[in-house]
MARMAR-389152 format. One record per atom (N, C-alpha, C, O): x, y, z; residue in three letters. Coordinates in steps of 0.1 Angstrom, whole numbers, plus 5000, padded with zeros to 4 digits. Example, Ala and Ser with C-alpha at 12.3 -4.5 7.8 and 13.67 -1.06 7.14 Angstrom:
! residues 2
513249435078ala/512349555078ala/513249675078ala/514249675085ala/512849785071ser/513749895071ser/512950005079ser/513450115080ser/
***
This chain:
! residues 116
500949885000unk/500050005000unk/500950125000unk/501750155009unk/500750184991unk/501750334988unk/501050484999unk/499950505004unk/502150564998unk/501350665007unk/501850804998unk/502850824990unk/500950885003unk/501151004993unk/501351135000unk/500651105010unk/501651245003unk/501651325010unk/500551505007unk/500951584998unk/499551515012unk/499051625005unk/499051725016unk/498651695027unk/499751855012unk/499851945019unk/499052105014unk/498952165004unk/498352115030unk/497152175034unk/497452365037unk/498352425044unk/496652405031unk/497252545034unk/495952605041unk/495052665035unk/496052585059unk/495252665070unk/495052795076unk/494852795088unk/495252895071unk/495153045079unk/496453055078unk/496753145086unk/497453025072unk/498853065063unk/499352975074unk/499653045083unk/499552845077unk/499952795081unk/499852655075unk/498652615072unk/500952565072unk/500752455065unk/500952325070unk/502052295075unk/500052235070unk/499652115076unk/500052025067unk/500252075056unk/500251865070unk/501051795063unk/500051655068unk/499951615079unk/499551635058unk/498851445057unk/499151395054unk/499251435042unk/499751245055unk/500251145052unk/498651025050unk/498050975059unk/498451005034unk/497450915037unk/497450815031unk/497550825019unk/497450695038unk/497850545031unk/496350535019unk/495350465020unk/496650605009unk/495850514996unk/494250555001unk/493450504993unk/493650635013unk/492550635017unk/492050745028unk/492950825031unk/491350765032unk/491350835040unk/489750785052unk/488950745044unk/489150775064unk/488850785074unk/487750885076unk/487951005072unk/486650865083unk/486050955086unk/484450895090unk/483750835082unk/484150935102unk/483250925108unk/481851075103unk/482251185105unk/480451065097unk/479951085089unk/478351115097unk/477950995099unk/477451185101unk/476451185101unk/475351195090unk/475051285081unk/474551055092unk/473151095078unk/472651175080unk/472551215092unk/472151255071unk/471351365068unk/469951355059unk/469851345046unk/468651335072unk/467751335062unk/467051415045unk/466351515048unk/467051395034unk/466851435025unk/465351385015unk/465151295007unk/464451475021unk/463251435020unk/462551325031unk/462651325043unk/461651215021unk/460751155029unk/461451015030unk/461550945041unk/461850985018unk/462550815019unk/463850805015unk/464250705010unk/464850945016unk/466250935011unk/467151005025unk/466751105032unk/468250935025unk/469251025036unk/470551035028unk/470750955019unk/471351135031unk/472851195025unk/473751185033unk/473451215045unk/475051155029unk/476151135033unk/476651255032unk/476251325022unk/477351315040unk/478151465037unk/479651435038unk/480451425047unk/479951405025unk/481351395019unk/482651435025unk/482551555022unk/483751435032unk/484751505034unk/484951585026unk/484551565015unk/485651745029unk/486151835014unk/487451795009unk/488051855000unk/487851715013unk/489251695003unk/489151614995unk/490151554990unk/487751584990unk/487551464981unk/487151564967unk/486351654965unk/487951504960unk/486851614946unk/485851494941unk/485751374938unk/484751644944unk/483551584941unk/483151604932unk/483951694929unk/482051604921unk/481851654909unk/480251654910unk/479751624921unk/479551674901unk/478151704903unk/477151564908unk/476351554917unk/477451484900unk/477251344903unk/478451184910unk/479651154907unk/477751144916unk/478051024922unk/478050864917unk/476850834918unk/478450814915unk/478050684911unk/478250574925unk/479350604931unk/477550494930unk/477950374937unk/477450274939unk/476250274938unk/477750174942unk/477150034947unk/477850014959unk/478950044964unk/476549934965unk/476749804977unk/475549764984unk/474449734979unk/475749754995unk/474249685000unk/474849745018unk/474349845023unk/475749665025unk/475849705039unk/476949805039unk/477049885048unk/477749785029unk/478949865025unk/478649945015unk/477849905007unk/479250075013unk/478850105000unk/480150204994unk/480650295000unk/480550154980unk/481650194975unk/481250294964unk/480350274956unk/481950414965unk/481450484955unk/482350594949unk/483150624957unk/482350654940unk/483150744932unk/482450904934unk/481650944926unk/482550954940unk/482051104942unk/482451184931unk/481851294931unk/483551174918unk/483151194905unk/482451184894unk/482451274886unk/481751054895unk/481251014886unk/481650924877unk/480850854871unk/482850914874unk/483550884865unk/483650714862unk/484250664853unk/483150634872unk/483550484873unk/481650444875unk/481050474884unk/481150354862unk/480050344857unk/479550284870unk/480450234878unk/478450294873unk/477550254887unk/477850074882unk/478349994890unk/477350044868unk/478049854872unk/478849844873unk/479049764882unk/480149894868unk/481449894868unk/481949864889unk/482649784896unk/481249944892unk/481349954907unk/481149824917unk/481849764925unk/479149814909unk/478949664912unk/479349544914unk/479349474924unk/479949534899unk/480949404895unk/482649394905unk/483349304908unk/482749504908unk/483949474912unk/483349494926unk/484249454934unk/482349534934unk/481749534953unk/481349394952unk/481149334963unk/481049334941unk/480249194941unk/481749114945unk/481949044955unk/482649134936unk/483549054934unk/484849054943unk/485548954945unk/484949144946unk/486249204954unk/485649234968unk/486149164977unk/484749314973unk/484649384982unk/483649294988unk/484349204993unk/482649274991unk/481849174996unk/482149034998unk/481548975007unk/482848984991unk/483548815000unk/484248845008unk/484048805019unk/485548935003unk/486448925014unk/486649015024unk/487649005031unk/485449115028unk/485449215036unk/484849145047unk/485349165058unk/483749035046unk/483248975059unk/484048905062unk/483948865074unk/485248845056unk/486048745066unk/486848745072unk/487348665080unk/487348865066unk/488649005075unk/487849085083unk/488449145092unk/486549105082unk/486049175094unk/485949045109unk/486449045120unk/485248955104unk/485148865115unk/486548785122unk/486448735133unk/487748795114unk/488848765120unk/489548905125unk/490648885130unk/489249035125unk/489549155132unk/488349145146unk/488849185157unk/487249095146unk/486549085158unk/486748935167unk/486048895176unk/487948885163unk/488548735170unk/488948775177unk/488848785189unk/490148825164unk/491448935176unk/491249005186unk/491948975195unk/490349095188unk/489549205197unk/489149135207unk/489449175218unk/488549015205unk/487548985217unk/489148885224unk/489148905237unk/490148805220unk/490848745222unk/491548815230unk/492048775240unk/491848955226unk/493249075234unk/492149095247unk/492449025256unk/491349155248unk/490249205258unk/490149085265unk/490349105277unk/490048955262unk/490048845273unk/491248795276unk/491348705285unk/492148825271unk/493448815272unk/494048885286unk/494848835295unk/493149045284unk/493449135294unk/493049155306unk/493549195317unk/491749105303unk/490649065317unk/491348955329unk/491548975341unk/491548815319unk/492248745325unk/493748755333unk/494048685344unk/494748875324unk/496048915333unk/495749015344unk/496649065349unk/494449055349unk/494449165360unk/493249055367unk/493349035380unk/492649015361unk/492048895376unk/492948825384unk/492948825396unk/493848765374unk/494948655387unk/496248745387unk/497148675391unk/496548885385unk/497348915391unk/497448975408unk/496449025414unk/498748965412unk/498448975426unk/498349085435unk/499349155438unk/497149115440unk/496649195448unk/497749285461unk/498149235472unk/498049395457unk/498849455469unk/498149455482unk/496949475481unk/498649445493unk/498049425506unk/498449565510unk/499649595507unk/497549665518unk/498349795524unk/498849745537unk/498349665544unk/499949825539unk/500449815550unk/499649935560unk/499050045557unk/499949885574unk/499249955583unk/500750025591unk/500650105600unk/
***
């Protein structure tokens, strides 16, 4: 995975991101009418007037436009939906394995007695 550096120019001061191939971000829906909600995009994404995406619990998508809505499909069908559930469920092994790992080293470790 390659990383790229994009540098940010804040109130004349300049910030420096390092982002592996991707970027992160926690997102509130935003109701849009009666039966649709919206994602509010990060701004350092170029976005263009239209969107293209697929998925179902996941959803992958081009905020350009530019990558055909099947084009997307075929490759979330193919790529992204087999192998995302079975790397998710062996990241929640690990998790529950370290946490019981940890519970268990402070149960039988040994209790200091105060002195009087």
């Amino acid at each position: 995975m390659g990383t790229h550096t994009n540098v940010i120019t804040i109130s004349k001061t300049k910030m420096e991101v390092v982002v592996k191939m991707g970027f992160k971000a926690r997102r509130k829906n935003v109701d849009v009418g009666k039966t649709s909600k919206a994602m509010i995009l990060p701004a350092l994404l170029e976005i263009k007037d239209e969107s293209t995406m697929a998925g179902n619990r996941l959803v992958l998508s081009d905020p350009r436009g530019e990558i055909p809505e099947k084009a997307l499909l075929e490759f979330y069908e193919k790529y992204v939906e087999p192998n995302f559930w079975a790397w998710y469920q062996q990241l929640r092994l690990k998790h529950k394995e370290a946490n019981t790992d940890a519970d268990t080293r402070t149960s039988t470790s040994p209790r200091r007695q105060k002195s009087s």
